[in-house]
N, C-alpha and C positions, 0 to 999 in steps of 0.2 A: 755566268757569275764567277767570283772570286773562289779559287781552289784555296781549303783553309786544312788545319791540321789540329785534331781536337782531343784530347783526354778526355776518357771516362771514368767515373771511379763507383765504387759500388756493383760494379757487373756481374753478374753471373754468365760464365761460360757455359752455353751449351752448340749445341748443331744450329740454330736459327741466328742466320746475318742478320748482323746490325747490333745498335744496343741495346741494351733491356727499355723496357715502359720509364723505368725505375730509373734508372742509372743520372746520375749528374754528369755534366760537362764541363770543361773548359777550354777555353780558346787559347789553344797554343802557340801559332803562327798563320797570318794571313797572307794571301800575295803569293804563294806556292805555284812555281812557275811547273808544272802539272809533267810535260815532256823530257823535262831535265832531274827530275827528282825519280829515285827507285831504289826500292828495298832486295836484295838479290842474297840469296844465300848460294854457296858454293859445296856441296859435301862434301863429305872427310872421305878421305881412300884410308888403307891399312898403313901408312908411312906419313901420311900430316892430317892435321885437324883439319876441321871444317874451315868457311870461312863467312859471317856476313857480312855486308856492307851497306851500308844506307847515305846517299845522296839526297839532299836537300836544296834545290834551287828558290833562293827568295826573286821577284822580282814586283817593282813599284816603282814608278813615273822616271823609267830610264835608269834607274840604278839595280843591279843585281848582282849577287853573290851564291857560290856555291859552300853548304857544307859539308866535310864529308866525313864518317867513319867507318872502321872496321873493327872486328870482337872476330879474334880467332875459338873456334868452338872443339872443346878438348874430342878427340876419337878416343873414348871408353865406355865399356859399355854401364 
């Protein structure tokens, strides 16, 4: 099947994967070409922040795009 990317809202965070019983959805993006897409965080040392980055590959009937960003993550405690 289609690799898709979804919002929850209403969650409660705890230890057990997945989302609640409870929790609503919404469909965020379909077509998530699965091998090209990844969330990678980098940690901070004592002289630069952290770093993470999240790659997003769409792809659909021969067209594809990547999106990318990065959020530098402050080192304090």
């Amino acid at each position: 099947g289609d690799f898709v990317l979804k919002r929850y809202s209403e969650e409660n965070f705890d230890n057990t994967p997945g989302p609640d019983s409870g929790a609503s959805e919404a469909l965020v993006a379909k077509f998530i070409n699965a091998d090209d897409s990844y969330f990678e965080y980098n940690s901070a040392t004592s002289s630069r922040s952290g770093l993470v980055t999240i790659r997003l590959a769409l792809e659909d009937e021969g067209e594809y795009i990547q999106l990318l960003h990065q959020v530098h993550v402050d080192n304090a405690p």
